[in-house]
Biopython code that builds the backbone (N, CA, C, O; Angstrom):
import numpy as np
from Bio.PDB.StructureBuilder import StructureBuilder

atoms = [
    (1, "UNK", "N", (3.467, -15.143, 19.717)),
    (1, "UNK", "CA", (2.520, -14.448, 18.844)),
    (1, "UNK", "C", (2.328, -15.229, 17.531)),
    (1, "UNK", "O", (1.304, -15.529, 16.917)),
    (2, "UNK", "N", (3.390, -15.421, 17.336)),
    (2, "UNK", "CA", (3.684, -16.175, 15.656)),
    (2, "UNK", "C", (3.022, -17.492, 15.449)),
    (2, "UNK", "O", (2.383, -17.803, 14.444)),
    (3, "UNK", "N", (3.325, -18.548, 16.935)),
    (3, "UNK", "CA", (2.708, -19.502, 16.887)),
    (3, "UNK", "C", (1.423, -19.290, 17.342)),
    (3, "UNK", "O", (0.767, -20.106, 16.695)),
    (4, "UNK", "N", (0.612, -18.644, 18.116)),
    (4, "UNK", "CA", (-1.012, -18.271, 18.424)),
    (4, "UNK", "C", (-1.519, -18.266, 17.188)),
    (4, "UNK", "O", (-2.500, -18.922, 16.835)),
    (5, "UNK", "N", (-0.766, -17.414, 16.392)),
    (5, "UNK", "CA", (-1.720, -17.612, 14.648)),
    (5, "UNK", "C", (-1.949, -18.712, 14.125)),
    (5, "UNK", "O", (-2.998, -19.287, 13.836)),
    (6, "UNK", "N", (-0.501, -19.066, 13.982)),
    (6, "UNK", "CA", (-0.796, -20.421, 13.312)),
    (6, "UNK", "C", (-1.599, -21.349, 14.355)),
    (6, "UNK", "O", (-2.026, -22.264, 13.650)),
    (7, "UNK", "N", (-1.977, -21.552, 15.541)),
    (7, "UNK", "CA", (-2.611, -22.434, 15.780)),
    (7, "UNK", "C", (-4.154, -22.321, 15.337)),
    (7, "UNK", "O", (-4.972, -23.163, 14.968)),
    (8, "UNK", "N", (-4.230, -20.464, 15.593)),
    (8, "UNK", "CA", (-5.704, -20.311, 15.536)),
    (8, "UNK", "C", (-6.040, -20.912, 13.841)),
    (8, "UNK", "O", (-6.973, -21.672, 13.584)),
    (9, "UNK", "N", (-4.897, -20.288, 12.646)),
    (9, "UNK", "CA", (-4.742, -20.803, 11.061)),
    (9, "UNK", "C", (-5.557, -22.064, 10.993)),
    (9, "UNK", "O", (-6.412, -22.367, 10.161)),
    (10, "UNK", "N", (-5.022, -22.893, 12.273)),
    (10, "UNK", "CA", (-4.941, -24.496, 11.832)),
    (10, "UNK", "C", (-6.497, -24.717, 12.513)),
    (10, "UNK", "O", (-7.226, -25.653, 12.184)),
    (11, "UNK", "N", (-6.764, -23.964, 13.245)),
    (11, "UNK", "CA", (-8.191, -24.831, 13.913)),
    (11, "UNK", "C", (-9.256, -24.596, 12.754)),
    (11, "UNK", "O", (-10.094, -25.455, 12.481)),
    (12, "UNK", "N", (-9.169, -23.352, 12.076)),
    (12, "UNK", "CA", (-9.606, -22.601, 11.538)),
    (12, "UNK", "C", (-9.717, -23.089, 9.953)),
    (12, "UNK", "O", (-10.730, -22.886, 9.283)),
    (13, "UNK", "N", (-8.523, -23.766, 9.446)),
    (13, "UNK", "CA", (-9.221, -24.749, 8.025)),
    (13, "UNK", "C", (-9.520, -25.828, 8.421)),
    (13, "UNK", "O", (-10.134, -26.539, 7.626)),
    (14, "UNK", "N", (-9.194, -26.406, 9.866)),
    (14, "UNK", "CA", (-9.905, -27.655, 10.025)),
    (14, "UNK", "C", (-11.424, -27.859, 9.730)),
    (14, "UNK", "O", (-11.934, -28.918, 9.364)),
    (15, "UNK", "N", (-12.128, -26.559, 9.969)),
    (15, "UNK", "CA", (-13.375, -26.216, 9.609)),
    (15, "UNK", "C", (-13.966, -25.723, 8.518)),
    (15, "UNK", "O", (-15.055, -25.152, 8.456)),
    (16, "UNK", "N", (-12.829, -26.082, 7.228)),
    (16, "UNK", "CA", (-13.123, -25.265, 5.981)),
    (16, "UNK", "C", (-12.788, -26.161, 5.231)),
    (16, "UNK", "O", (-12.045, -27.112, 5.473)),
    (17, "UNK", "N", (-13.539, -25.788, 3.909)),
    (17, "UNK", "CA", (-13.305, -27.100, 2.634)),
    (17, "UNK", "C", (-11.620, -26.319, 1.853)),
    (17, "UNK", "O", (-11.129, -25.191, 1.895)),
    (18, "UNK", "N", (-11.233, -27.531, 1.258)),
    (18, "UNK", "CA", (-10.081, -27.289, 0.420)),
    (18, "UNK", "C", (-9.782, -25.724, 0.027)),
    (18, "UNK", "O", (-9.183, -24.881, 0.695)),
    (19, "UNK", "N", (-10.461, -25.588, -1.427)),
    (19, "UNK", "CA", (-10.441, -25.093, -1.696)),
    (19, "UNK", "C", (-10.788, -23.399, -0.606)),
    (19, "UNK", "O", (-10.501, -22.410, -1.279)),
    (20, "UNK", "N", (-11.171, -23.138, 0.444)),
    (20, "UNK", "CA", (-11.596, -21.762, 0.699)),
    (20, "UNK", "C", (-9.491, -22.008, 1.557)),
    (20, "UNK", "O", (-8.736, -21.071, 1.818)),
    (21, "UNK", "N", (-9.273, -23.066, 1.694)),
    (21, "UNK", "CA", (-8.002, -22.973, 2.481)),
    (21, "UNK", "C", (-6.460, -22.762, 1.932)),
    (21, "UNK", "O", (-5.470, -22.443, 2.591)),
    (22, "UNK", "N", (-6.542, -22.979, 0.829)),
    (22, "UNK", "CA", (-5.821, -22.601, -0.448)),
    (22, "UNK", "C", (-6.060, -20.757, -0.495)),
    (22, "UNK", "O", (-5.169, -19.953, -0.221)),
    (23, "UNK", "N", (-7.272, -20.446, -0.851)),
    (23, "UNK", "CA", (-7.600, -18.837, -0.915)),
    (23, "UNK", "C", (-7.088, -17.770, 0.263)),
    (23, "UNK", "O", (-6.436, -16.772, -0.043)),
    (24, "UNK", "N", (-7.422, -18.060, 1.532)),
    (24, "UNK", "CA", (-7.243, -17.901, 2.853)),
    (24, "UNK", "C", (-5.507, -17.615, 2.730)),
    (24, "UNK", "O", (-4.873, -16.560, 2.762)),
    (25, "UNK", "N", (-5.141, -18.795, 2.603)),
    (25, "UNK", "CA", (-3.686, -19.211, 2.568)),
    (25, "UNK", "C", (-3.283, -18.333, 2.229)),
    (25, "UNK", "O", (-2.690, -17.518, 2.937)),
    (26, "UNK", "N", (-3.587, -18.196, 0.454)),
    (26, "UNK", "CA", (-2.456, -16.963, -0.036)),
    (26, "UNK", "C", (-2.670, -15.685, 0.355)),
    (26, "UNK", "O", (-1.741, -14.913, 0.117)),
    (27, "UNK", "N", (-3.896, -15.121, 1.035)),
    (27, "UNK", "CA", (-4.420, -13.782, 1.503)),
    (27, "UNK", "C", (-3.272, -13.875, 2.942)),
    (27, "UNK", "O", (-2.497, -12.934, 3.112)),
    (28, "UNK", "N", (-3.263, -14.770, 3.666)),
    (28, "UNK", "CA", (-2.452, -14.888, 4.760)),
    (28, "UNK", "C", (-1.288, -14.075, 4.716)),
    (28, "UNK", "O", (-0.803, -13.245, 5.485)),
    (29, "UNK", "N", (-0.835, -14.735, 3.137)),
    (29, "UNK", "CA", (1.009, -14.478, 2.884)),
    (29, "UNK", "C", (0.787, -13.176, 2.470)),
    (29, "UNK", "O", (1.587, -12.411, 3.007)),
    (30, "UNK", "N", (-0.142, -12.523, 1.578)),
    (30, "UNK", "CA", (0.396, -11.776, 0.886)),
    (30, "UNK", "C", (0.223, -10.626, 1.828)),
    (30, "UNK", "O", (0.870, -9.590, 1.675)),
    (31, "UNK", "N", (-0.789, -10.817, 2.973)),
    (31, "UNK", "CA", (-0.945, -9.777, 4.340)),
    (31, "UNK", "C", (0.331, -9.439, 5.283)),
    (31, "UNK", "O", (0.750, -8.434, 5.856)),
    (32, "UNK", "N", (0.674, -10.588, 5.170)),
    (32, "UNK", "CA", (1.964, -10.814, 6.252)),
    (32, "UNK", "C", (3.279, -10.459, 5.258)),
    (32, "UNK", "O", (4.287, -10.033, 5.820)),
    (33, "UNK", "N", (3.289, -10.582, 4.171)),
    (33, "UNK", "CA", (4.363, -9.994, 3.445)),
    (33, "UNK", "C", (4.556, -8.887, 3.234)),
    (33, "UNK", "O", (5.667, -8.371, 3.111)),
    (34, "UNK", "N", (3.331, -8.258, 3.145)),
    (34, "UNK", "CA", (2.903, -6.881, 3.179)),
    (34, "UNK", "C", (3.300, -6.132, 4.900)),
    (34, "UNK", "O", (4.030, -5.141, 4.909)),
    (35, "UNK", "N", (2.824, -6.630, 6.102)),
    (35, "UNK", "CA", (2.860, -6.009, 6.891)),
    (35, "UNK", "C", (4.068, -6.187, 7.564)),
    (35, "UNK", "O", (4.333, -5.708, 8.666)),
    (36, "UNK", "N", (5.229, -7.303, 6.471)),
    (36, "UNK", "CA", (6.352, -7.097, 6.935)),
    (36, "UNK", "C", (7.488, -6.229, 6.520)),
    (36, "UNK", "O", (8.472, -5.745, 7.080)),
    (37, "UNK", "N", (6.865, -6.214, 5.067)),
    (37, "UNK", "CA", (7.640, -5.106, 4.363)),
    (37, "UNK", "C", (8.191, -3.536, 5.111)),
    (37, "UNK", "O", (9.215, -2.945, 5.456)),
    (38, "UNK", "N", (6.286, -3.354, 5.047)),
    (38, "UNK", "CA", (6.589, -1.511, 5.893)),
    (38, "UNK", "C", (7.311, -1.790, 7.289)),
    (38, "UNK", "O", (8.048, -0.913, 7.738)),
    (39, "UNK", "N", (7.062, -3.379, 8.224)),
    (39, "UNK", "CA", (7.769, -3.259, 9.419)),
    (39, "UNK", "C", (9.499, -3.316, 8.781)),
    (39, "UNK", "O", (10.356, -2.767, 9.473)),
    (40, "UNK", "N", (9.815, -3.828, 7.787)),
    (40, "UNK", "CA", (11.313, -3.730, 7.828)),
    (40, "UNK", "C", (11.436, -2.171, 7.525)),
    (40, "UNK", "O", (12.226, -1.491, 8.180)),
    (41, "UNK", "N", (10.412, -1.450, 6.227)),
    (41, "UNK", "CA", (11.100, 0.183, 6.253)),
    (41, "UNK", "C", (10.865, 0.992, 7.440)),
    (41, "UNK", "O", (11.533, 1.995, 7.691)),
    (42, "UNK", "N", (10.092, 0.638, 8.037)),
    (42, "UNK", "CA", (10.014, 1.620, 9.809)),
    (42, "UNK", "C", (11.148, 0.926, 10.682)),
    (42, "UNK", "O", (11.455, 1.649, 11.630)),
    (43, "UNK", "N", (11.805, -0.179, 10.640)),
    (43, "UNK", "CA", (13.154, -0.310, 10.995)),
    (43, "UNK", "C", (14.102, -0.128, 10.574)),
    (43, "UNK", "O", (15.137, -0.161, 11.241)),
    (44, "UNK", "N", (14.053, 0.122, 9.326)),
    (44, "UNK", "CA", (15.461, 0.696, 8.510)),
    (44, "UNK", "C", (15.881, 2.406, 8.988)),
    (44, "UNK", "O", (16.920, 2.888, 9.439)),
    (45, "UNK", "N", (14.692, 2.938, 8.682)),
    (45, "UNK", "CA", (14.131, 4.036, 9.114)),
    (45, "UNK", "C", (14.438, 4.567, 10.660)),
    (45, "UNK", "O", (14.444, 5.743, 11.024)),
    (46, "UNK", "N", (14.641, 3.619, 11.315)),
    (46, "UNK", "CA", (14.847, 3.940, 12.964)),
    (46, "UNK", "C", (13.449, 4.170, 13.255)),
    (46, "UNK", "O", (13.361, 4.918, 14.229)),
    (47, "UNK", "N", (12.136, 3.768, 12.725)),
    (47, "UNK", "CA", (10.523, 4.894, 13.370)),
    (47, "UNK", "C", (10.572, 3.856, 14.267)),
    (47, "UNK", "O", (9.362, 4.046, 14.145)),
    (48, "UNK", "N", (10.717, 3.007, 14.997)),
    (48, "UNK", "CA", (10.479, 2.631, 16.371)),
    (48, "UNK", "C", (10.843, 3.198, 17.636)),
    (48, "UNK", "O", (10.494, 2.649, 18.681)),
]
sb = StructureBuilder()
sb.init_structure("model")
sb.init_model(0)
sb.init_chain("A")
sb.init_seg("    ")
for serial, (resi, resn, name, xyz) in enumerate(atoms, 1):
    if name == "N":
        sb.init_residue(resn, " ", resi, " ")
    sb.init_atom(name, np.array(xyz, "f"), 0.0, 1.0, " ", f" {name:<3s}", serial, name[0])
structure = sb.get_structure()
């Protein structure tokens, strides 16, 4: 799963100037930091 992203990531600024790949980038992290957060409190939690 983890690597499918990143490949699709990579095809995906191959087709983009610098700068929109820098922007992208940090929206990436701060999505995935985010949607890892609540996945660690719904595992702390036992909600699985």
């Amino acid at each position: 799963m983890i690597g499918f992203m990143v490949a699709k990531l990579n095809t995906y600024f191959q087709t983009k100037n610098t700068d929109m790949d820098i922007l992208t980038l940090g929206w990436v992290t701060i999505l995935a930091l985010f949607t890892w957060s609540i996945a660690m409190v719904v595992w702390g939690r036992n909600g699985f």
